[in-house]
Backbone as CSV, one residue per row, in Angstrom:
resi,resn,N_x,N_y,N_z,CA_x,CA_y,CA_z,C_x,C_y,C_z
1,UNK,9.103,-14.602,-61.795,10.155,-13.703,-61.358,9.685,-12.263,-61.535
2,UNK,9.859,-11.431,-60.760,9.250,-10.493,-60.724,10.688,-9.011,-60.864
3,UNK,10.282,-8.006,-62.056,11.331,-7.071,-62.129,11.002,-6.114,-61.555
4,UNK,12.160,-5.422,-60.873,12.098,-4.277,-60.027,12.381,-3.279,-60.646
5,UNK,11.987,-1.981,-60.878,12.182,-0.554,-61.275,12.667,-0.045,-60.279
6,UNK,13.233,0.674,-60.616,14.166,1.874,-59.476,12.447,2.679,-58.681
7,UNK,11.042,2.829,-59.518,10.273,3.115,-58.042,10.584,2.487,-57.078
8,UNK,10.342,0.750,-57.226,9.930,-0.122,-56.695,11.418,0.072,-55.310
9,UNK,12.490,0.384,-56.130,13.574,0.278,-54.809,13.111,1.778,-53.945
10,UNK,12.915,2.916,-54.487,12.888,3.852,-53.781,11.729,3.739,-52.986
11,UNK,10.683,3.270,-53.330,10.059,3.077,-52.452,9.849,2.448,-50.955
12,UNK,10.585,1.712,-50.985,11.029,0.450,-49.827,12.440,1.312,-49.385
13,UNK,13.471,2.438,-50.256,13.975,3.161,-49.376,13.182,4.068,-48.137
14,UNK,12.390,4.650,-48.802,11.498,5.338,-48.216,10.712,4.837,-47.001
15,UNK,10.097,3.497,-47.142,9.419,3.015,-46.301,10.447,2.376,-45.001
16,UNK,11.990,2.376,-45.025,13.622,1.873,-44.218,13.384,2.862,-43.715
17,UNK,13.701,4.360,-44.234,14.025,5.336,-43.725,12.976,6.029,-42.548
18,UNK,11.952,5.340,-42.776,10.340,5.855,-41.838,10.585,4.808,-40.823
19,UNK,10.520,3.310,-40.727,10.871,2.554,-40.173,12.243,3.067,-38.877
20,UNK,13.367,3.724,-39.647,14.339,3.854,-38.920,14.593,4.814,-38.192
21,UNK,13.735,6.103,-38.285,13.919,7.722,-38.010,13.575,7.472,-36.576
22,UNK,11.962,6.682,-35.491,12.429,6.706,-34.554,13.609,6.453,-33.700
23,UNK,14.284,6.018,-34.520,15.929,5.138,-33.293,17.320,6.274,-33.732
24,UNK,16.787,7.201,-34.760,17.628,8.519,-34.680,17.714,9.370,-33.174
25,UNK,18.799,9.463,-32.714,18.681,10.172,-31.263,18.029,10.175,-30.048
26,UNK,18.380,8.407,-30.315,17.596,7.450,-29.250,17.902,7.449,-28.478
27,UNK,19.828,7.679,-28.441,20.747,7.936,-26.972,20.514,8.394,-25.980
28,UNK,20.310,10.299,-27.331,19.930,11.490,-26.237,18.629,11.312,-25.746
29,UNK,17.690,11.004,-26.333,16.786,10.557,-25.387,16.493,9.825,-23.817
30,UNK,17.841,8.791,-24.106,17.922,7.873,-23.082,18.394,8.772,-22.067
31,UNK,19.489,9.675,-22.288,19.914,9.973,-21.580,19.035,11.549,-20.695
32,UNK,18.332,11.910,-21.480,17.455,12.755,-20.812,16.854,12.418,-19.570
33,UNK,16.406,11.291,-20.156,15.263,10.089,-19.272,16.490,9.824,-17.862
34,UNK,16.815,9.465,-18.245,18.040,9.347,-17.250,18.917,10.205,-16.692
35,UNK,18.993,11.146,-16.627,19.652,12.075,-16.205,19.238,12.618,-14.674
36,UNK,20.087,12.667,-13.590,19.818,12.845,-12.282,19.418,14.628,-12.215
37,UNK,19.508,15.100,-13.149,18.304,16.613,-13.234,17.186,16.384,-13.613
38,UNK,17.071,15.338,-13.800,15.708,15.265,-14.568,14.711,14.532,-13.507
39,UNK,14.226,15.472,-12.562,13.683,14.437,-11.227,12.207,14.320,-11.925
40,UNK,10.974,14.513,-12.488,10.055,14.483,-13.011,10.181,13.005,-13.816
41,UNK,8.747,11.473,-13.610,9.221,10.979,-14.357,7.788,10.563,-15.023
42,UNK,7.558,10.230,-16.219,6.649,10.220,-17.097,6.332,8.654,-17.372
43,UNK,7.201,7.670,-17.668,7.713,6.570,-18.368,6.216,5.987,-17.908
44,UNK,5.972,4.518,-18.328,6.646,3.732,-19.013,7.055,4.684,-20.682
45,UNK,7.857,4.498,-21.537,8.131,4.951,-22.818,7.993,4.078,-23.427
46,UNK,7.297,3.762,-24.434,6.777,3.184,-25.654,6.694,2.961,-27.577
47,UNK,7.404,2.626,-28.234,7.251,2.854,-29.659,6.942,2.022,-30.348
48,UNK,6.198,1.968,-31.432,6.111,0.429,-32.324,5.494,1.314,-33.379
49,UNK,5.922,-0.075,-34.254,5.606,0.045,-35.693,5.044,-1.486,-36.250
50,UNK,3.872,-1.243,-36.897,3.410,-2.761,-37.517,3.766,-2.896,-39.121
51,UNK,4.238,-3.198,-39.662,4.034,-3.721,-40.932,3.510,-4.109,-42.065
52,UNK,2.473,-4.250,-42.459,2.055,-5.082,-43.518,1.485,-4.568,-45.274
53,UNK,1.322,-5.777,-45.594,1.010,-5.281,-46.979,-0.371,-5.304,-47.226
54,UNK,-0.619,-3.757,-48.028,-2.457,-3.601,-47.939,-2.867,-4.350,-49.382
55,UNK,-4.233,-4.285,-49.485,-4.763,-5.101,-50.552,-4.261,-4.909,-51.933
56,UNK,-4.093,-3.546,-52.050,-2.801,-2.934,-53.371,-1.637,-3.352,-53.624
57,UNK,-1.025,-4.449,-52.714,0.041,-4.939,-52.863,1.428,-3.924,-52.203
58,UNK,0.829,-2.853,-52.105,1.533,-1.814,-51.336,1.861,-1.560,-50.025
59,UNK,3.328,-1.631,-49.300,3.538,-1.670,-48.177,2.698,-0.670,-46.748
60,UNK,2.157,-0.992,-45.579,1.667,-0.235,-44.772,2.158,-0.051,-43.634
61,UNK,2.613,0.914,-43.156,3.403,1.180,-41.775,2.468,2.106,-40.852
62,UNK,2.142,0.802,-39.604,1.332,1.958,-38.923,2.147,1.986,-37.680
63,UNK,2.069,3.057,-37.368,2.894,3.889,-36.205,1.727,3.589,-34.289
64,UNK,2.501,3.236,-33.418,1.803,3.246,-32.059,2.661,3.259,-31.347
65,UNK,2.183,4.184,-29.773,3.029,4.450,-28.852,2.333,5.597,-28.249
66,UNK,3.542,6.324,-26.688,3.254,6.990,-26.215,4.101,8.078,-26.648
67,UNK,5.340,7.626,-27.829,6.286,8.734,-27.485,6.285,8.618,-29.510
68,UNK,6.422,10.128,-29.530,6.359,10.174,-31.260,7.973,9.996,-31.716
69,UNK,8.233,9.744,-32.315,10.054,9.325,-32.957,10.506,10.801,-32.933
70,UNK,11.570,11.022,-32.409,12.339,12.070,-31.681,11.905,12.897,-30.664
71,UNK,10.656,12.677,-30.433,10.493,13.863,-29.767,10.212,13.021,-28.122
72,UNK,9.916,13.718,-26.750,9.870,12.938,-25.603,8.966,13.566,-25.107
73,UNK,7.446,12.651,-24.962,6.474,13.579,-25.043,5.708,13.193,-23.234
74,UNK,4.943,14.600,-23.129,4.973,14.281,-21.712,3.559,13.831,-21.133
75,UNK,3.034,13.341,-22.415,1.451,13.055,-22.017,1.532,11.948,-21.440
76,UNK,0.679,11.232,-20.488,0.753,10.136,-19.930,-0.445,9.572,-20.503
77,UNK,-1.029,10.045,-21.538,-2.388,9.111,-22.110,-1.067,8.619,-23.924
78,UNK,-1.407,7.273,-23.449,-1.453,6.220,-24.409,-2.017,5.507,-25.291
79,UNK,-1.360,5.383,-26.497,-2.252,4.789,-27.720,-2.002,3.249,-27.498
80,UNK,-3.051,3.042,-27.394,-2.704,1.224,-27.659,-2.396,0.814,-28.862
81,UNK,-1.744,-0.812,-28.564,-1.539,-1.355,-29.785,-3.203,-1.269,-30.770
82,UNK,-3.039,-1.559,-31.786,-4.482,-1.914,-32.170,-4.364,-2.600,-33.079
83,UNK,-4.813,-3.643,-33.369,-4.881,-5.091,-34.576,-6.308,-4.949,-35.029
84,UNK,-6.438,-4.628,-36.632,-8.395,-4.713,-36.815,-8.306,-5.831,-37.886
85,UNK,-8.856,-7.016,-37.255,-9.226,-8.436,-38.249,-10.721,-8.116,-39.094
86,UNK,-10.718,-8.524,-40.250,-11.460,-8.394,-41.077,-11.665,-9.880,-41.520
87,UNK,-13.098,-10.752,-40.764,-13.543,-11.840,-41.159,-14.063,-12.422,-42.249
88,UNK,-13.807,-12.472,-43.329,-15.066,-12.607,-44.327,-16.061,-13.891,-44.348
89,UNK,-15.240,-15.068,-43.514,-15.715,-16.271,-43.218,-16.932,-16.299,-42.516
90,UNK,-17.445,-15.519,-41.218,-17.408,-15.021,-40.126,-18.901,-14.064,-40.077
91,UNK,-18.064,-13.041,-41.465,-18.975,-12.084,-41.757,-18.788,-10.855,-40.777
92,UNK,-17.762,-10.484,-39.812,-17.513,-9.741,-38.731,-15.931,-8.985,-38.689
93,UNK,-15.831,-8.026,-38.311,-14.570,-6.739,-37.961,-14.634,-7.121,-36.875
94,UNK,-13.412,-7.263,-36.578,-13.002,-7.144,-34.787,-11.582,-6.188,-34.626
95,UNK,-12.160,-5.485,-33.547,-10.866,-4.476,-33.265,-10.266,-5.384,-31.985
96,UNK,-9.148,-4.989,-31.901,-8.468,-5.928,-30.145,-7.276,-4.756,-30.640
97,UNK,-7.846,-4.041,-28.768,-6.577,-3.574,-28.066,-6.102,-4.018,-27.290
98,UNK,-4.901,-3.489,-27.081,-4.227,-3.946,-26.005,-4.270,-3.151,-24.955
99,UNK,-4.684,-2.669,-23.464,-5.187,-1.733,-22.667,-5.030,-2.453,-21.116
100,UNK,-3.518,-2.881,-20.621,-3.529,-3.602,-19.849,-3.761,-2.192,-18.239
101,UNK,-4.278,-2.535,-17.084,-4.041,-2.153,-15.925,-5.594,-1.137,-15.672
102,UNK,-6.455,-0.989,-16.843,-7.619,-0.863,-16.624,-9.011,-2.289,-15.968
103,UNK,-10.003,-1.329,-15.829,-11.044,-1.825,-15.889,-12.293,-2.014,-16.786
104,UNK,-12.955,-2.781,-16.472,-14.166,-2.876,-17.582,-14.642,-1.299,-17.386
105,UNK,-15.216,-1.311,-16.478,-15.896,0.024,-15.956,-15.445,1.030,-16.648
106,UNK,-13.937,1.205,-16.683,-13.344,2.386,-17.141,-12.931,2.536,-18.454
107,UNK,-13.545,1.679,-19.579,-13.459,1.659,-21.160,-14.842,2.317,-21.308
108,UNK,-14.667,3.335,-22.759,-15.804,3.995,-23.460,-15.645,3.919,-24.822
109,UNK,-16.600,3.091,-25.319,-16.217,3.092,-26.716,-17.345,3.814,-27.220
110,UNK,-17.169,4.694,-28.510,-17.976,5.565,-29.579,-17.902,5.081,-30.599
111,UNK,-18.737,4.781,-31.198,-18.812,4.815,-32.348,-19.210,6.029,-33.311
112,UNK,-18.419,6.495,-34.065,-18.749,8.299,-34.499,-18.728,7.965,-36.068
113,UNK,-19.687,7.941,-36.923,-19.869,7.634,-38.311,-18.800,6.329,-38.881
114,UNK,-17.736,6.875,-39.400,-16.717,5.401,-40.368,-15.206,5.496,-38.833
115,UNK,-15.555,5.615,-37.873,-14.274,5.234,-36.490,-14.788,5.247,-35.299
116,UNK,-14.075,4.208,-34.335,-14.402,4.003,-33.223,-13.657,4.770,-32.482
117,UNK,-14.072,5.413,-31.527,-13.282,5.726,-29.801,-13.245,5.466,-28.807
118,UNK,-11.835,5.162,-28.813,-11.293,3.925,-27.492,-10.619,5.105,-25.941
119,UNK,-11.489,5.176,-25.050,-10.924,5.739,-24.047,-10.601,5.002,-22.830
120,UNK,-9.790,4.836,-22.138,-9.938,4.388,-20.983,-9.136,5.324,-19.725
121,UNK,-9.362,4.660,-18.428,-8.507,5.905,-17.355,-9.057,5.131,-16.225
122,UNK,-7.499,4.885,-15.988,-7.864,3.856,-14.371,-6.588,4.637,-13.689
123,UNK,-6.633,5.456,-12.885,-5.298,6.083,-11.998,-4.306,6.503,-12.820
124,UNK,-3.255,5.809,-12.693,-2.024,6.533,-13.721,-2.618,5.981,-15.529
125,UNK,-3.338,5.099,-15.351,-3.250,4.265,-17.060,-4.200,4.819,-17.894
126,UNK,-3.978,5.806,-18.813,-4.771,6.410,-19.608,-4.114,5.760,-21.448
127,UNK,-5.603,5.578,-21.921,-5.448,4.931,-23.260,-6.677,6.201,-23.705
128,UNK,-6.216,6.153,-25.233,-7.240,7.345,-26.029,-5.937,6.726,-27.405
129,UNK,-7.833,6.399,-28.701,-7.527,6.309,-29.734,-8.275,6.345,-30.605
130,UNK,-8.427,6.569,-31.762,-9.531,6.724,-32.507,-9.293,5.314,-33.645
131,UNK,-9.801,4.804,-33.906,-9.636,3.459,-35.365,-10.620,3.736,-36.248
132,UNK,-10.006,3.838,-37.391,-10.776,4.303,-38.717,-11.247,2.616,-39.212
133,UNK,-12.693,3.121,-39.411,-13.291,1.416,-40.465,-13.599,1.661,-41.568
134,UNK,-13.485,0.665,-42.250,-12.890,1.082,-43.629,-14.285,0.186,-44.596
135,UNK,-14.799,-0.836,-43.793,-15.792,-1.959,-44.247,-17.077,-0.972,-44.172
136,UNK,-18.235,-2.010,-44.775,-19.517,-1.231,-44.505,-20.047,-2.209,-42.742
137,UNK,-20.180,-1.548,-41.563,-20.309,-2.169,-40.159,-22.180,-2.203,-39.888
138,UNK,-22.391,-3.286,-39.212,-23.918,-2.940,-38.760,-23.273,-2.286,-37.636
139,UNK,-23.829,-0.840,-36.956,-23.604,-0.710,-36.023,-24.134,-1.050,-34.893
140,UNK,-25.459,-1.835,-35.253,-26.422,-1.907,-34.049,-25.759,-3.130,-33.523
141,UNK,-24.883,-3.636,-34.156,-24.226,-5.401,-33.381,-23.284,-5.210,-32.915
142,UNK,-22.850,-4.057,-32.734,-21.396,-3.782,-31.823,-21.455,-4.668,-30.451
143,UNK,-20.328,-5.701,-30.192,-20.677,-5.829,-29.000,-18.889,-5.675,-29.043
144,UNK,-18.746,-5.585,-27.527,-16.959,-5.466,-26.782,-17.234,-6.487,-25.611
145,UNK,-15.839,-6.708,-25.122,-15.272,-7.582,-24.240,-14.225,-7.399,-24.084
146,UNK,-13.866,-7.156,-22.670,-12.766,-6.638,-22.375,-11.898,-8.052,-20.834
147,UNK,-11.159,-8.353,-21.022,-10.287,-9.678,-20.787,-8.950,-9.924,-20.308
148,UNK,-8.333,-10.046,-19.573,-6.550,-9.852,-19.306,-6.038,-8.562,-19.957
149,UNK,-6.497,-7.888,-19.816,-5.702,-6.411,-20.837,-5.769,-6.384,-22.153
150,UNK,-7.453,-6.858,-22.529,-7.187,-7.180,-24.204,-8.912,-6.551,-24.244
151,UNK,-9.018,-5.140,-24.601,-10.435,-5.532,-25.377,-10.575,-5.843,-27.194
152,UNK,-11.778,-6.644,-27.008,-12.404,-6.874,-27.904,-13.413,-6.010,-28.799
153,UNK,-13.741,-5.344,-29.872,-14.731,-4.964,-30.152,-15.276,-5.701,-31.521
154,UNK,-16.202,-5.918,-31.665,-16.473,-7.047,-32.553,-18.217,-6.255,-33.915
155,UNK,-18.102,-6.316,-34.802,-19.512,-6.107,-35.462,-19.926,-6.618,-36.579
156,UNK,-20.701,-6.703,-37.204,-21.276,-7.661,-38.087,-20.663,-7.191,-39.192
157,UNK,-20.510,-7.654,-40.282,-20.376,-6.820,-41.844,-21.507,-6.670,-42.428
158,UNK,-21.942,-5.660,-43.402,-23.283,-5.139,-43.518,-23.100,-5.990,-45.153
159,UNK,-24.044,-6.172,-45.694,-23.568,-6.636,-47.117,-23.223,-5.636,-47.968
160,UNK,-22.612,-6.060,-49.144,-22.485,-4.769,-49.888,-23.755,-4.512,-50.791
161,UNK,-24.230,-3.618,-50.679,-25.300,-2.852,-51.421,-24.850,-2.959,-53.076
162,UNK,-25.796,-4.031,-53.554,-26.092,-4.725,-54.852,-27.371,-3.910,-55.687
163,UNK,-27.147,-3.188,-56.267,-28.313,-2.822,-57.378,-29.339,-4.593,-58.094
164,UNK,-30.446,-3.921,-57.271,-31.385,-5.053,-57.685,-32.091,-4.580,-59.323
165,UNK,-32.165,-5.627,-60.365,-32.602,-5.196,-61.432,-34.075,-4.953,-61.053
166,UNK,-34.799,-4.293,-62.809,-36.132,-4.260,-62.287,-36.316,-4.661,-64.574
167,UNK,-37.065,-5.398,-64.689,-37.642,-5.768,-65.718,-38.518,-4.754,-66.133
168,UNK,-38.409,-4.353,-67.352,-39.304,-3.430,-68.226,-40.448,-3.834,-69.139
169,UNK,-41.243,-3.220,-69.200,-41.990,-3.849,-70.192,-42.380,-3.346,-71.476
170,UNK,-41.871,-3.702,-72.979,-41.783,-3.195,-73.575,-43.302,-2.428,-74.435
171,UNK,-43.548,-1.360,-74.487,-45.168,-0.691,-74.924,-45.219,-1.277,-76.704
């Protein structure tokens, strides 16, 4: 059984209240969007939030979309979803976006020291994102695959750098 401290509640207030702030003045939003003055149209509109708990046992809220919580933003480049699996079985990181209405052709991925960059741009469908890696990556095994609106980016795990002993000899 596990006891809760008043952190432990404020914290999980805290993490409700982040959770809930996009759907604050969601109406007026709607109704902007909707409004017969408003002939200019931007949409699709987009928000999400993922969930989970990091290795600290500590809750993680990551934020994706085209539109930031309150505000109605008029960029038409989009963050994809992004899911990063960490294999240890495997020995491999895989990133998978979600990047539907492109082409192969029209994905660029970077790799720039510890994050990848995800661009794409096919007519109206623009994706741009950066993903932070957090593992040690071979970079030379990067490979991607890109599939029904799903790329793949996939790379080896590097081992972790073990101090090898060295035997002395006593004079």
């Amino acid at each position: 059984m596990h006891n809760y401290d008043m952190d432990d509640g404020d914290e999980f207030d805290l993490i409700f209240q982040k959770i809930m702030r996009p759907f604050k003045g969601l109406d007026e939003i709607w109704n902007n969007i909707t409004s017969s003055e408003n002939t200019q149209t931007f949409g699709p509109y987009y928000y999400g939030y993922s969930l989970t708990v990091g290795p600290d046992g500590k809750p993680v809220v990551k934020e994706y979309g085209n539109v930031q919580p309150g505000l109605l933003q008029k960029s038409e480049t989009r963050e994809p979803f992004i899911d990063v699996i960490v294999d240890n079985k495997e020995k491999v990181l895989k990133i998978v976006a979600e990047m539907p209405g492109v082409e192969k052709k029209d994905i660029k991925i970077e790799v720039v020291g510890k994050s990848v960059n995800l661009d794409a741009e096919n007519g109206d469908k623009k994706y741009q994102t950066k993903v932070p890696i957090k593992q040690k990556v071979d970079e030379d095994s990067v490979k991607a695959t890109y599939a029904n609106g799903i790329l793949e980016v996939k790379f080896k795990l590097k081992e972790e750098d073990r101090p090898q002993g060295k035997k002395v000899q006593v004079e």
